[in-house]
C-alpha positions as CSV (number, residue, x, y, z in Angstrom):
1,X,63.6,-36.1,178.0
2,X,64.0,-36.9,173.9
3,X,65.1,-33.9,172.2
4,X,62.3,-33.0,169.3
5,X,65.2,-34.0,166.5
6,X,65.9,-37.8,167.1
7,X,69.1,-38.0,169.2
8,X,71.2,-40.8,166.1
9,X,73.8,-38.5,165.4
10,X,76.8,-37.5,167.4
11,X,76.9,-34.3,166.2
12,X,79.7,-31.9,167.4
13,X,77.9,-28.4,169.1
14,X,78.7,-26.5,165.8
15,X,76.2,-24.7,163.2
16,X,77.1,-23.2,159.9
17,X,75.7,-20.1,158.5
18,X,77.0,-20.3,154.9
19,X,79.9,-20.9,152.8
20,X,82.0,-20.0,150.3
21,X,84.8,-22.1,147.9
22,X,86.4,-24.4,150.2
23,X,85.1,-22.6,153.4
24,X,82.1,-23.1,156.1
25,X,81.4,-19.8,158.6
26,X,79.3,-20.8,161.9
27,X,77.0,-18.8,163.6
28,X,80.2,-16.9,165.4
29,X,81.7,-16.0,162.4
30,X,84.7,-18.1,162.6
31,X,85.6,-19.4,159.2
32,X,86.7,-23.4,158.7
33,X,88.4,-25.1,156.0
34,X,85.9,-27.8,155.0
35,X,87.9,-31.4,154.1
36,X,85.1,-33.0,154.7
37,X,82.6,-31.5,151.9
38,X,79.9,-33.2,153.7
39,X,81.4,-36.0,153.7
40,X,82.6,-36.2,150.3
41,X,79.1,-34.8,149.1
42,X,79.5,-31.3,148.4
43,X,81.9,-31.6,145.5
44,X,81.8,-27.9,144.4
45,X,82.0,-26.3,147.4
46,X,79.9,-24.3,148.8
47,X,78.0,-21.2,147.2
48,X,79.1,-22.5,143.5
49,X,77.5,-20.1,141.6
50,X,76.7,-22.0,138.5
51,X,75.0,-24.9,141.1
52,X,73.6,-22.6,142.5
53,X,72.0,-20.4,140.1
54,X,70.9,-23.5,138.5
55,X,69.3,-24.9,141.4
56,X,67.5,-21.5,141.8
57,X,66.3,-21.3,138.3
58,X,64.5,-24.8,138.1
59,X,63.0,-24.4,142.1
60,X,61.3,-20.8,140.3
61,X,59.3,-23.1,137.6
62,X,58.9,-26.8,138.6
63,X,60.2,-28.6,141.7
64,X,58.2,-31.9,141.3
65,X,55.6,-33.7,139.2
66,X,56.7,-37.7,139.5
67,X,57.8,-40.0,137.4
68,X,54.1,-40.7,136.1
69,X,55.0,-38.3,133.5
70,X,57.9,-37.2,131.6
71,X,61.0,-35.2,133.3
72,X,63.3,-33.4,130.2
73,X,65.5,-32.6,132.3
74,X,66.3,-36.3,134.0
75,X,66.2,-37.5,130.1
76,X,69.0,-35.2,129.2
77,X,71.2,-36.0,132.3
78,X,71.1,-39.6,131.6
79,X,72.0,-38.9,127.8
80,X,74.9,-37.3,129.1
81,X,75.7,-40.1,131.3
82,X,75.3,-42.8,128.9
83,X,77.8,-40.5,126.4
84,X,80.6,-40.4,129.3
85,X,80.3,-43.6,130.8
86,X,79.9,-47.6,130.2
87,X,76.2,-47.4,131.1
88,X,73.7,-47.9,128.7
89,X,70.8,-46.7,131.1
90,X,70.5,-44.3,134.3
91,X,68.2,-44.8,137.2
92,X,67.9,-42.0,139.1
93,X,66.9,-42.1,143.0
94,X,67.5,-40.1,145.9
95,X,70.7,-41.9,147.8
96,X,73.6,-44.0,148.0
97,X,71.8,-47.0,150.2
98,X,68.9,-46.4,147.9
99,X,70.9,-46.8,144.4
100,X,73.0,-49.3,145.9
101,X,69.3,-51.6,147.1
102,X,68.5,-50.9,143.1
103,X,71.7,-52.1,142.0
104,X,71.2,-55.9,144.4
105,X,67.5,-55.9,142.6
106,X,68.6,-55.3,139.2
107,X,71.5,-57.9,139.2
108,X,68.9,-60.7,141.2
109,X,66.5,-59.9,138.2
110,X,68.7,-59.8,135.7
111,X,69.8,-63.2,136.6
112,X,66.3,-64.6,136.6
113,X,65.7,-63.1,133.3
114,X,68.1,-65.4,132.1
115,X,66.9,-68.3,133.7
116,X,68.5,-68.2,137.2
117,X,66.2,-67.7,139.4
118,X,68.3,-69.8,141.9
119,X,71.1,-67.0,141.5
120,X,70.3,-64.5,144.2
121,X,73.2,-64.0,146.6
122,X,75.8,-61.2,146.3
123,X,79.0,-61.5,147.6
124,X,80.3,-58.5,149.3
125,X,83.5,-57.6,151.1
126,X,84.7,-57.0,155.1
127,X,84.9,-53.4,155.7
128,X,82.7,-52.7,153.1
129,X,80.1,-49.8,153.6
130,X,76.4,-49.8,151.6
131,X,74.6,-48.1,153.1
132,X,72.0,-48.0,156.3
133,X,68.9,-49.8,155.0
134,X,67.8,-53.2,156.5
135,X,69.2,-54.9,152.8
136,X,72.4,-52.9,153.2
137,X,73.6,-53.0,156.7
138,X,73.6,-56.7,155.8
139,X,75.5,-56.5,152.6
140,X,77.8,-54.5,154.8
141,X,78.2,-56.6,157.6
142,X,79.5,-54.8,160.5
143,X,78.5,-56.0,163.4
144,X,78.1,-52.6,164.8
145,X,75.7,-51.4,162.2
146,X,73.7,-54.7,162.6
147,X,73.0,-54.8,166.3
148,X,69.7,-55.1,167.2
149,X,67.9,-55.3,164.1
150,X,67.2,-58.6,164.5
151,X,68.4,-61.4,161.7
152,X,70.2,-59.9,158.7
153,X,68.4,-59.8,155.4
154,X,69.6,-62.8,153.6
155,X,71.7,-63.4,150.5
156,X,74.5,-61.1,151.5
157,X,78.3,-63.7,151.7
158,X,81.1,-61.9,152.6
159,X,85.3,-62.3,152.0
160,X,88.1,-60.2,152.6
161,X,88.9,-57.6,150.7
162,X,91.3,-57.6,148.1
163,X,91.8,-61.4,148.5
164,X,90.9,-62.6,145.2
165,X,91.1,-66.6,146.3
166,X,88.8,-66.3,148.9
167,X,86.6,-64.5,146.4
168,X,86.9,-67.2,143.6
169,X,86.2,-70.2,146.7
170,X,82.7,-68.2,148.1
171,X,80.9,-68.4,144.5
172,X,78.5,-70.6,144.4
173,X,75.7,-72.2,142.1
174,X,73.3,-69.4,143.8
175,X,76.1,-66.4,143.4
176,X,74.4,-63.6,141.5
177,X,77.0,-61.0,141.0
178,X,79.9,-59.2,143.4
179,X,79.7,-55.6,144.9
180,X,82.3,-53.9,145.7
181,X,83.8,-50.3,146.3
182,X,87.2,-49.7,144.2
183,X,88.3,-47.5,147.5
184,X,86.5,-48.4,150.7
185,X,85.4,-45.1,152.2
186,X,83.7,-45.6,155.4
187,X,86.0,-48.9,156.1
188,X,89.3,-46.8,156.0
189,X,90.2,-45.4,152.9
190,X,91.1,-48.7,151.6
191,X,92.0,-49.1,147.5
192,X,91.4,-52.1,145.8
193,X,94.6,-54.0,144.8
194,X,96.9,-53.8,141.4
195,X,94.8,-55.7,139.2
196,X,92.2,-56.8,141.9
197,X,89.5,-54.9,140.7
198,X,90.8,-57.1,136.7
199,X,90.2,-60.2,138.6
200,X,86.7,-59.8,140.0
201,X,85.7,-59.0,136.2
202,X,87.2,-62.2,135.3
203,X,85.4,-64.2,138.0
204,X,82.3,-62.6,136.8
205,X,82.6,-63.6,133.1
206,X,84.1,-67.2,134.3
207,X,80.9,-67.7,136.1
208,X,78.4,-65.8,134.7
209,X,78.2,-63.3,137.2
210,X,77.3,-59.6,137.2
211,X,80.2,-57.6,138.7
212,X,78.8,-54.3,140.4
213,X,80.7,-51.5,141.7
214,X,79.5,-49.0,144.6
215,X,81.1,-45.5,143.9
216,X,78.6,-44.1,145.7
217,X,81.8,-41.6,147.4
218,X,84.4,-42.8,144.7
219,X,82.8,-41.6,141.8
220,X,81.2,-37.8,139.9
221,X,85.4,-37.3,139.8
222,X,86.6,-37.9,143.7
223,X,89.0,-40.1,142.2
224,X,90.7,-38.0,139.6
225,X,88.5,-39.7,136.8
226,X,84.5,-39.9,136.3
227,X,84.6,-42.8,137.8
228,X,87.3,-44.8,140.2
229,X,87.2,-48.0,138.2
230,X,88.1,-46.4,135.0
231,X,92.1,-45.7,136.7
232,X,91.7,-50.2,136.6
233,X,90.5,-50.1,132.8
234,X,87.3,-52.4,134.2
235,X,83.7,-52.3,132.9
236,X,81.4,-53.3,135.6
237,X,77.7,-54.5,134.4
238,X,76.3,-51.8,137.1
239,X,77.5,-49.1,139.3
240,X,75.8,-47.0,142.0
241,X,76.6,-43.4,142.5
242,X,75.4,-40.1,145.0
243,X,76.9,-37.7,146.7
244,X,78.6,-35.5,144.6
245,X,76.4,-36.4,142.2
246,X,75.1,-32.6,142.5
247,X,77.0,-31.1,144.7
248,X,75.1,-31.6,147.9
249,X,71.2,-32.0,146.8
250,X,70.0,-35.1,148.0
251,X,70.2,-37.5,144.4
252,X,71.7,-40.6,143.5
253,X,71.4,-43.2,140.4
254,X,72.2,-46.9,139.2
255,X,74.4,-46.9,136.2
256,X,73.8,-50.3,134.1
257,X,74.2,-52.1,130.8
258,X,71.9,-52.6,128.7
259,X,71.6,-56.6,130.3
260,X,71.4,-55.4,133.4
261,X,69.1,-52.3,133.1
262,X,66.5,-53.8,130.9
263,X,65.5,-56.3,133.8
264,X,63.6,-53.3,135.5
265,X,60.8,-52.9,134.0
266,X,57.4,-51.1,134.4
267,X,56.2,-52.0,137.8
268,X,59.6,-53.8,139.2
269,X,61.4,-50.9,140.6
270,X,60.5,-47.5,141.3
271,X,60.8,-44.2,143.5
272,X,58.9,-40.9,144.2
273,X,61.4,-38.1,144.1
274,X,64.0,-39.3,142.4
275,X,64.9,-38.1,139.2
276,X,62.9,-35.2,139.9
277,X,63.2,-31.5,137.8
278,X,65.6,-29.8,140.7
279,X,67.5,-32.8,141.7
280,X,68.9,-33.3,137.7
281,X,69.3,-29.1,137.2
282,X,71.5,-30.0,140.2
283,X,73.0,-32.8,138.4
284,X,73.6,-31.6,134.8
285,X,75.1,-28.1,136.5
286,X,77.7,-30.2,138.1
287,X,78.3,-32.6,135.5
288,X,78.9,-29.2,133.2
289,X,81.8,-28.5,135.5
290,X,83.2,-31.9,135.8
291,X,83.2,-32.8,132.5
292,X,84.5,-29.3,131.1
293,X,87.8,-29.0,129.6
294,X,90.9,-29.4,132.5
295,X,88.6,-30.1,135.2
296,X,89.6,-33.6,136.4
297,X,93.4,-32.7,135.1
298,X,92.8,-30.1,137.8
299,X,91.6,-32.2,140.6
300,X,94.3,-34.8,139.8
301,X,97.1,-32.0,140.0
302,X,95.8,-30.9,143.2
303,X,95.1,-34.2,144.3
304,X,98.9,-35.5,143.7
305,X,100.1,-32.0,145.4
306,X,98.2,-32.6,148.8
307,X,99.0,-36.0,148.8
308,X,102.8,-35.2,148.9
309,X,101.9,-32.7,151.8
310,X,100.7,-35.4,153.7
311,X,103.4,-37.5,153.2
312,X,106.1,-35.4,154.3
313,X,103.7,-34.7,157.0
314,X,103.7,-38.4,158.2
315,X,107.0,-38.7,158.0
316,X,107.6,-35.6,160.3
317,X,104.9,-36.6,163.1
318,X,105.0,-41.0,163.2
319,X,103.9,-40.7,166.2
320,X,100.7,-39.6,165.2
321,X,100.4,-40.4,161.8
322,X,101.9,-43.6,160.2
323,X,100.7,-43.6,156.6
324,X,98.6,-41.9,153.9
325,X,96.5,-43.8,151.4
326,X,93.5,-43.5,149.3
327,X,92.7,-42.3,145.3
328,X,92.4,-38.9,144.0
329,X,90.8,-36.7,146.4
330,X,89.7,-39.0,148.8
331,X,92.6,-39.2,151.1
332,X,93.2,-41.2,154.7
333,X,95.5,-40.7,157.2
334,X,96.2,-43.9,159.5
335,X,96.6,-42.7,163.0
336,X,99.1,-43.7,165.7
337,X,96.3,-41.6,168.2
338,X,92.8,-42.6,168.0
339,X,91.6,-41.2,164.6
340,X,88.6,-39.1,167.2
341,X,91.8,-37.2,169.0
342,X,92.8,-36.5,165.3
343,X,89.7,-35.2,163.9
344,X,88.6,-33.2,167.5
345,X,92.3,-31.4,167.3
346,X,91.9,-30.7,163.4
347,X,88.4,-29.0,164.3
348,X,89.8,-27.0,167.2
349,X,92.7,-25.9,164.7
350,X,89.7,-25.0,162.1
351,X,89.6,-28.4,159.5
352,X,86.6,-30.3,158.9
353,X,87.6,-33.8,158.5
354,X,86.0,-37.0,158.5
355,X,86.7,-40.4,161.1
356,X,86.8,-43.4,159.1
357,X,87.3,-47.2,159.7
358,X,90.7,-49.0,160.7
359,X,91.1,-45.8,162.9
360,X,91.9,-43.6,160.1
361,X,91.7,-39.9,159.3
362,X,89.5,-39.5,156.1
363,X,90.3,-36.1,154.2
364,X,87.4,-35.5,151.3
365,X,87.7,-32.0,150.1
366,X,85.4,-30.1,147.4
367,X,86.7,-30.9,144.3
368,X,87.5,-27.2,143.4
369,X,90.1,-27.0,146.2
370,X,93.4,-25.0,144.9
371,X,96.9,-25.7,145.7
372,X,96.5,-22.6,148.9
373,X,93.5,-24.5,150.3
374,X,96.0,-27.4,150.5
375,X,98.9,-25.6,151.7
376,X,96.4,-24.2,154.8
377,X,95.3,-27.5,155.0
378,X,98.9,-28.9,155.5
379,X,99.4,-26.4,157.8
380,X,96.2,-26.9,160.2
381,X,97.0,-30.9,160.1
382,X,100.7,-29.4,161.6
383,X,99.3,-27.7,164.3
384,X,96.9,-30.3,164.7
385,X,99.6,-33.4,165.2
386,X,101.7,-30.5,167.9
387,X,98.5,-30.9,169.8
388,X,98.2,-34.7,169.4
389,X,102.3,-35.0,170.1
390,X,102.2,-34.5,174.3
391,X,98.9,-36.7,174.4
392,X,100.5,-39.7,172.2
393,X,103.7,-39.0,174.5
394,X,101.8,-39.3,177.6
395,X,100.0,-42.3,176.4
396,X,103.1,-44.2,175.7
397,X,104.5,-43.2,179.2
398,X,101.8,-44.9,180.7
């Protein structure tokens, strides 16, 4: 028999209670270290009280009216935006596969605006993740994710990533613009190439083509900076962000220039929550921590301390992890054992991490972890490769 809550998730048999800093407690009381963050959501921890109280303070007067009328607190958030970032306009929405649907709209109508209609095909990249909407699922185009759902949404082309020839030879008198992650999340923890991320802008302006960047999990500072394309010195014409984008309530938002943004108008594009009073108290109270003074020199710091960690870490255990990659605070380990052994020892051992693609270990703390969350951290991923040592052993035995 179904269970009442629809059976999609693989859930492991664990509950959590509450939080604190860096830390999860489940309903046993025993505490774990959480380099997952919700998968790379919950950027201030957990129990932040600023978020918090913030959060607490706008659900007490207002927690909805629409976007039929004015929200204050949406129009400050995207003035803030606008001051610390290349957009010239914010839409705001309620997730990363909804942003990222917004972002393929606003570059198909941009382009008929300007008299290509004929330009509506967006050329993506293998291991690529968008999101899990009908449009995205094709723009991702992983088998897996497409598999009966019948025929892919059209105007999705894909090329491998970080090949830049392949890009250049898939453009097309229909292309429309490019989408692409500056670190491939779901697909690995994959960075974009020196000066890849140069080259796609290039293309773009060669051909008249809008270059659009998901940082739906790269960007609100996982990556050291605001953004992950600012370490490449790269403007995109539109960007799509969520997660962290406060701290763990459900929000997201499409970042464009003015060329880009101005093709939705009135009546084009549109959503029911998002943008809402609570979601943007959620986002200004974490944007007031990101952008205060030190905070991303912080996060870089710590991010180039754990990263070391994990080094020396590899090198100790090859046979269970061969290398460490990834930007900032969004760090992969690429496994010698299957990268489910990995995470299933690292929760026994009490870490929260995260499976990601090319079999691959994704670690995507809070962004207010200190330099003794990662030494703990180190230490748990220790224990946890002892405990994946006999099994790799065995394996090879066999």
């Amino acid at each position: 028999m179904i269970p009442a809550l629809m059976p999609n998730y693989n859930r492991a048999d664990i509950a959590f209670t509450h939080g604190q800093g860096a830390w999860l407690f489940d309903e046993a009381g025993r505490r774990y270290l959480d380099f997952g963050a919700g998968i790379a959501t919950s950027s201030l921890g957990h129990g932040h009280k600023h978020l918090s109280a913030a959060i607490a303070e706008q659900a007490a007067k207002l927690i909805h009216v629409s976007n039929l009328y004015r929200v204050p607190q949406a129009e400050r958030l995207a003035a803030r935006y606008v001051a610390a970032s290349f957009a010239d306009s914010i839409f705001f929405c309620n997730s990363g596969a909804e942003a990222n649907e917004g972002l393929v709209k606003a570059i198909r109508k941009a382009q008929s605006d300007a008299g290509h209609p004929e330009r509506t095909r967006i050329i993506c990249f293998e291991g690529a993740f968008h999101g899990r909407t009908l449009a995205m699922i094709a723009a991702t185009g992983n088998p897996k994710y497409l598999a009966g759902f019948g025929a892919p949404v059209e105007g999705f082309d894909h090329v491998p990533f970080n090949n830049l020839n392949a890009l250049r030879a898939a453009i097309t008198a229909e292309t429309a613009g490019i989408l692409v992650e500056p670190v491939q999340g779901e697909g690995g923890v994959r960075p974009a190439g020196p000066g890849f991320l140069r080259d796609l802008r290039a293309a773009c302006d060669e051909f008249g083509l809008f270059l659009g960047f998901d940082e739906v999990q790269t960007g609100m500072g996982r990556s050291g900076k605001l953004f992950a394309h600012e370490w490449a010195g790269v403007t995109p014409d539109v960007l799509s962000s969520a997660k962290g984008i406060a701290g763990g309530f459900p929000m997201a938002a499409v970042f464009a220039r003015e060329q880009v943004a101005k093709a939705l108008v009135p009546g084009s594009h549109g959503t029911t929550y998002g943008g809402g009073p609570l979601a943007c108290a959620a986002g200004n109270a974490v944007l007031d921590v990101l952008l205060a003074d030190g905070f991303l020199d912080q996060v870089n710091d710590t991010a180039a301390y754990l990263r070391a960690g994990l080094e020396t870490l590899a090198a100790r255990h090859p046979d269970v992890f061969l290398d460490v990659r990834g930007l900032g605070l969004l760090l992969g380990l690429k496994c010698a054992v299957p990268n489910g052994d990995a995470q299933n020892a690292a929760l026994a051992e009490g870490l929260l991490t995260v499976a990601a693609g090319d079999n691959v270990l994704r670690l995507a703390p809070p962004l207010i972890i200190t330099r003794a969350d990662c030494d703990t951290a180190l230490e748990l991923l220790e224990n946890t490769a002892r405990r994946l040592t006999p099994a790799k052993t065995e394996a090879c035995a066999k």
